[in-house]
C-alpha positions in Angstrom: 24.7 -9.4 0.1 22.8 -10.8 2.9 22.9 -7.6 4.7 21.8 -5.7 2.1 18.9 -8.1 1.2 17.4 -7.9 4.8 18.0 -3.8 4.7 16.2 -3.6 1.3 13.2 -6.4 3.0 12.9 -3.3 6.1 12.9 -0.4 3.8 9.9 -2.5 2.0 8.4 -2.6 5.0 8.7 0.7 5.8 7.0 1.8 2.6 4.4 -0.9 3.2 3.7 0.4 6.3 2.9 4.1 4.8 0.7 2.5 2.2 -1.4 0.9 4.8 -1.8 3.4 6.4 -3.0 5.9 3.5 -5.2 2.3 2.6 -6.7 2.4 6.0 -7.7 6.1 6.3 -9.3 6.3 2.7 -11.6 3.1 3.7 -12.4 3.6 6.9 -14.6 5.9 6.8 -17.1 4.9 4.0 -16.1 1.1 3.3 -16.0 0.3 6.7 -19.1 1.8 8.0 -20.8 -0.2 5.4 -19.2 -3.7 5.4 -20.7 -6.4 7.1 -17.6 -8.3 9.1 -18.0 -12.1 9.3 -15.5 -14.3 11.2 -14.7 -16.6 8.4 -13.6 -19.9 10.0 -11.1 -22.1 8.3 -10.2 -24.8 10.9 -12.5 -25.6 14.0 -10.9 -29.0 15.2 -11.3 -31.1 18.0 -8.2 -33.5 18.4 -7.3 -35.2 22.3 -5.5 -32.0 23.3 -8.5 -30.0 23.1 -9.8 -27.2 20.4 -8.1 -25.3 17.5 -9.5 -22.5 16.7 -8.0 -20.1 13.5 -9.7 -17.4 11.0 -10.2 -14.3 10.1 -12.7 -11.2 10.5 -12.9 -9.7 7.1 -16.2 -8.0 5.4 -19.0 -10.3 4.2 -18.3 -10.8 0.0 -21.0 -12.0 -2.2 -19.6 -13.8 -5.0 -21.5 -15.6 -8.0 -20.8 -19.6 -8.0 -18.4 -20.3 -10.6 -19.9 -22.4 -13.8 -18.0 -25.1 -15.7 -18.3 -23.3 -18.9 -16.6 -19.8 -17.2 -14.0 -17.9 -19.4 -11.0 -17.1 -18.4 -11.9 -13.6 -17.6 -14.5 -14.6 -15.5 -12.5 -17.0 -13.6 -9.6 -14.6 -12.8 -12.3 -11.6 -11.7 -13.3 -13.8 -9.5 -9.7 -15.9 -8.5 -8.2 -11.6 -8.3 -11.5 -11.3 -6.0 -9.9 -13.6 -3.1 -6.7 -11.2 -2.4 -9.0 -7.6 -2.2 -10.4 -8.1 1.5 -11.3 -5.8 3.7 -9.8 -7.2 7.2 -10.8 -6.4 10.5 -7.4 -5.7 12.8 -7.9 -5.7 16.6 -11.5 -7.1 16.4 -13.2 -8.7 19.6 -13.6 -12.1 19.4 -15.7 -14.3 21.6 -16.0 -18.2 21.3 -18.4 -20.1 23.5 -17.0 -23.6 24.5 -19.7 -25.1 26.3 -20.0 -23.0 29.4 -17.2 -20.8 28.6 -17.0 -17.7 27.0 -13.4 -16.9 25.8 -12.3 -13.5 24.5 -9.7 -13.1 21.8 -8.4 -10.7 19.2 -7.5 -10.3 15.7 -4.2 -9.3 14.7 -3.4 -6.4 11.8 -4.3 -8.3 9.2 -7.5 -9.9 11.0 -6.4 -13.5 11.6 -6.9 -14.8 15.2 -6.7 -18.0 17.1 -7.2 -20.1 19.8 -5.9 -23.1 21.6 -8.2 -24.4 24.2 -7.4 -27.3 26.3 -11.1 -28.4 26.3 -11.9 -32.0 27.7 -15.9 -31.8 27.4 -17.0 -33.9 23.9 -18.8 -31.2 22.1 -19.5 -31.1 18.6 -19.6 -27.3 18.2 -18.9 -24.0 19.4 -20.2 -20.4 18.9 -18.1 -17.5 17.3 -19.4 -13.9 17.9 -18.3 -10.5 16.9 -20.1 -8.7 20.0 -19.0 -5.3 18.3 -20.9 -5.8 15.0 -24.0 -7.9 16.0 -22.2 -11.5 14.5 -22.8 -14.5 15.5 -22.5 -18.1 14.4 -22.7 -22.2 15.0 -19.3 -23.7 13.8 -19.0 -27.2 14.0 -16.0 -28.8 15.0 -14.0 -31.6 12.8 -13.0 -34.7 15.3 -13.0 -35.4 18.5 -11.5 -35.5 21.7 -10.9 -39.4 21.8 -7.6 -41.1 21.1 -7.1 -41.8 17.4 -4.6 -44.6 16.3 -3.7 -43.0 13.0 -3.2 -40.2 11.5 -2.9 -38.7 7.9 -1.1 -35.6 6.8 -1.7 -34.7 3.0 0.5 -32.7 1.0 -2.2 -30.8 -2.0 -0.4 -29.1 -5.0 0.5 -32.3 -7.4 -0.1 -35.2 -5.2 -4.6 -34.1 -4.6 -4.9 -31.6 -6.9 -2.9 -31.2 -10.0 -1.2 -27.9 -10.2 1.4 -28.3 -12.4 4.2 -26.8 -10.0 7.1 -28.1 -12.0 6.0 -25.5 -14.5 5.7 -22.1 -13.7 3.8 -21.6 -16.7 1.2 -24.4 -16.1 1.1 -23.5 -12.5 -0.1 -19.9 -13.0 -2.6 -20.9 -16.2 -4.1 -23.3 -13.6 -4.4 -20.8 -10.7 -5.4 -17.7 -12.4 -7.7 -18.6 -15.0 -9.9 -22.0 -13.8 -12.3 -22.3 -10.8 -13.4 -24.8 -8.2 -14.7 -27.0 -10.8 -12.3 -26.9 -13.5 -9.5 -28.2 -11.3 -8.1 -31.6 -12.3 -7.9 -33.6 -9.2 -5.3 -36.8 -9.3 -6.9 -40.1 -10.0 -7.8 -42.3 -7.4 -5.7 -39.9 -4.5 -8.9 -38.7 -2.9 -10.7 -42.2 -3.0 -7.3 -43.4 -0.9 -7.5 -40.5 1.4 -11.4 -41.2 2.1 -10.5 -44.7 2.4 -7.6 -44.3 5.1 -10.2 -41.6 6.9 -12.5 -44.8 7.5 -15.4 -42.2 7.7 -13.6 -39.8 10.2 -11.8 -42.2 12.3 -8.8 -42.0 11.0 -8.2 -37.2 11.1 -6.8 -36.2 7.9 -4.8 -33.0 7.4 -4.3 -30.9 4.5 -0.9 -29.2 4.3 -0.4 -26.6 1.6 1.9 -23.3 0.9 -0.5 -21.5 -0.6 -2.3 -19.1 1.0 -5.2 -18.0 3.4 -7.1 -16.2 0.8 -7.7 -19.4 -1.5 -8.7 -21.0 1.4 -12.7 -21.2 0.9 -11.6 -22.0 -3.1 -9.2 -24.6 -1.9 -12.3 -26.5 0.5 -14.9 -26.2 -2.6 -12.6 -28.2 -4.7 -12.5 -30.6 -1.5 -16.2 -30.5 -1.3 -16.5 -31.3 -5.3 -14.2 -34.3 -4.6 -15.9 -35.7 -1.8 -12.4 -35.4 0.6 -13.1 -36.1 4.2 -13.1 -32.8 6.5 -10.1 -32.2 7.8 -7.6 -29.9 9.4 -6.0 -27.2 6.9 -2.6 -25.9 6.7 -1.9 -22.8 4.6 0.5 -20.0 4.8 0.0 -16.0 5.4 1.3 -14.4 2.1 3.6 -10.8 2.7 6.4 -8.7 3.4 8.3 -9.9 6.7 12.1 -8.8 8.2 12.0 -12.9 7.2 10.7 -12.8 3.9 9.8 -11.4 0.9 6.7 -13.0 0.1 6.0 -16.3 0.9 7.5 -18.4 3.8 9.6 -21.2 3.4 8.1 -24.4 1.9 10.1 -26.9 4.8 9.9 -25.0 7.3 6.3 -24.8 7.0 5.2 -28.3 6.5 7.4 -29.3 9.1 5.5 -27.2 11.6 2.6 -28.5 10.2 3.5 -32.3 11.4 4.7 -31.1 14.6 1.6 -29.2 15.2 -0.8 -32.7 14.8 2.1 -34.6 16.0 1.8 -32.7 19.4 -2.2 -33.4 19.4 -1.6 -37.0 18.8 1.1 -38.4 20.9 0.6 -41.4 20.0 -0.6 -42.1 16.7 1.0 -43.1 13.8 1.2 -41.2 11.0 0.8 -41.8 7.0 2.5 -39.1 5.3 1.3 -38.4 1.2 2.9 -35.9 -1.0 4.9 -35.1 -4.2 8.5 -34.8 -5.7 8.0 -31.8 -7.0 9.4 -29.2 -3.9 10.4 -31.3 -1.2 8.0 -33.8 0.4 10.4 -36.6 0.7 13.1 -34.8 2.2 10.8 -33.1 4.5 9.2 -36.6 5.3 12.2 -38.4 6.1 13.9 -35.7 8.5 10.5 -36.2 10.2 10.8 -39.2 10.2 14.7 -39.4 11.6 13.2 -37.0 14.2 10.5 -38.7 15.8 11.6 -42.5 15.3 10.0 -45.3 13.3 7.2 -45.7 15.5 5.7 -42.7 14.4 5.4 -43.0 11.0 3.7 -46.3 9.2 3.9 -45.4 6.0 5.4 -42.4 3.5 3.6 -42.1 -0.1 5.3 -39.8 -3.2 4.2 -39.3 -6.0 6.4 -39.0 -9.0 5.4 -36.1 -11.0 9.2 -34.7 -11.8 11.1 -37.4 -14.0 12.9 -40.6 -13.7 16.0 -38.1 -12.5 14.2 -37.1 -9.7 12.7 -40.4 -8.6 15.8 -41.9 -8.9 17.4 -38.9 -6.4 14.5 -39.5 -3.8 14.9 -43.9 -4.1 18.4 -42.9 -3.2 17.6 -40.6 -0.4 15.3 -43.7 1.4 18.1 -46.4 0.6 19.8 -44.1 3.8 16.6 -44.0 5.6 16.3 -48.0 5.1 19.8 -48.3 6.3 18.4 -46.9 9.4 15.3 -48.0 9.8 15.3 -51.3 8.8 12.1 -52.7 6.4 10.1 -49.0 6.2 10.0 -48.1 2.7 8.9 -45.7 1.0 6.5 -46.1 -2.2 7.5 -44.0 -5.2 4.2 -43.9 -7.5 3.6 -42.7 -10.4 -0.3 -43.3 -10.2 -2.6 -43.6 -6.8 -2.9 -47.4 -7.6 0.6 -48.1 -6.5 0.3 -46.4 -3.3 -2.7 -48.6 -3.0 -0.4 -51.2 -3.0 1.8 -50.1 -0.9 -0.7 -49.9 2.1 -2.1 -53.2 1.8 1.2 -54.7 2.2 1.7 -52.9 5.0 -1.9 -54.1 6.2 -2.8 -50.5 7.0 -6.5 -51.1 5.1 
């Protein structure tokens, strides 16, 4: 069965592959001539390991700013409007660091990146497209000085209710609201500003849903006042790995080893859910990189007294290991309150 799965996953390929390539030759010609292509940033941080760079070049949209009182039709025009891009594959890309001028380039689908082991405390750098007369001023989140704590932040249920535990709910929330329509999680986003103590604590935003919702996804930030952070999302598509979307573990577990490697040593508050697997996620971090790197793990119950109960067992073993860490099992953003002050995090 395996075999055949991963032979059916190429022959998708295959056919995906053809269909790009009839996609590319009927809009290259007109489309392309007359898009406008924009390198549209999504993180541009400064941590004590240098810069991280990662976007996309895609054609310039104009979209009208969603209204509270936007029907459902309107919404999902505009939600349907995030996954029809025209990308820019194998596009020049320069960013000026200071005095520096580095060249990269896109990949197929137009995303490109850049690690730079900068050590000069700049607050910006410039991203051009030399070929199609782009140019622009990003400013960079953090900075290159040693930070004593860290927070990584799941998004779907524990910031942002998404009713995941329902595929129903889930898709009625995604297709069919807009930046403002979200329902955000009392009194999360007020503890996640708090523990960013104005920026000097970074914050990062770890999520499995993908690029294109990205700009949607830091609106909804914006209208909740959530400190700038670093943003983790996941390239949607047909792989020889998978079928459409990563895996959920895997993925949030690169995540923390990603920061984890800019901040040596920091210690990390981890915040997320029950509904996929934060906690178990969490706590093989946590077995991985000792007790001295994480100060405190927050979930928040959103799946049932059976699953609570599951996840209080699962710590009961950590304990056993680790001594007095705990972790907090709230139902409501007040209880993690607690939780930190006892620790005497705040």
């Amino acid at each position: 069965m395996r075999r055949l799965m991963i032979w059916l996953r190429h022959g998708a390929l295959v056919l995906e592959w053809l269909l790009g390539v009839i996609w590319y030759l009927v809009t290259f010609w007109i489309p392309r001539k007359k898009a406008h292509p924009v390198a549209d940033v999504y993180n541009a941080l400064h941590h004590p390991k240098g810069i991280y760079l990662f976007g996309r070049v895609m054609a310039l949209r104009v979209m009208t700013a969603p209204k509270a009182e936007d029907g459902k039709w309107e919404n999902f025009k505009r939600m349907a409007s995030n996954w029809f891009t025209l990308d820019f594959p194998n596009a020049r890309v320069e960013v000026k660091i200071g005095d520096r001028v580095i060249t990269i380039r896109s990949n197929k689908e137009g995303y490109f990146e850049l690690h730079d082991t900068c050590d000069e405390n700049i607050t910006s750098v410039m991203v051009s497209l030399p070929n199609h007369g782009y140019s622009a001023e990003v400013d960079l989140i953090g900075s290159r000085d040693y930070k004593d704590m860290v927070i990584i932040s799941d998004v779907d249920d524990t910031l942002m209710e998404t009713g995941s535990v329902s595929m129903g709910k889930m898709l009625e929330t995604t297709l069919f609201g807009n930046s403002l329509t979200r329902e955000l999680v009392p009194g999360v986003g007020g503890l996640v500003s708090q523990l960013n103590c104005n920026g000097a604590h970074p914050v990062f935003y770890v999520t499995s849903s993908p690029w294109n919702l990205a700009n949607f996804l830091k609106r909804v930030f914006q209208r909740a006042k959530l400190p700038d952070g670093g943003l983790f999302m996941t390239n949607w598509g047909l792989t020889p790995e998978q079928w459409l979307t990563p895996s959920h573990d895997q993925h949030k577990r690169q995540a923390i080893d990603e920061v984890a490697s800019w901040y040596p040593d920091a210690k990390f508050i981890l915040i997320g859910d029950d509904s996929q697997r934060d906690p178990e996620i969490y706590a093989a971090a946590l077995e991985a990189y000792g007790s001295d790197f994480v100060l405190a793990i927050l979930i928040r119950s959103v799946s049932g007294a059976l699953r609570a109960n599951e996840v209080r067992s699962k710590y009961e073993s950590v304990n056993d290991e680790y001594g007095d860490f705990t972790a907090n099992i709230a139902k409501d953003a007040s209880e993690m309150r607690i939780i930190l002050q006892t620790k005497g995090v705040l």
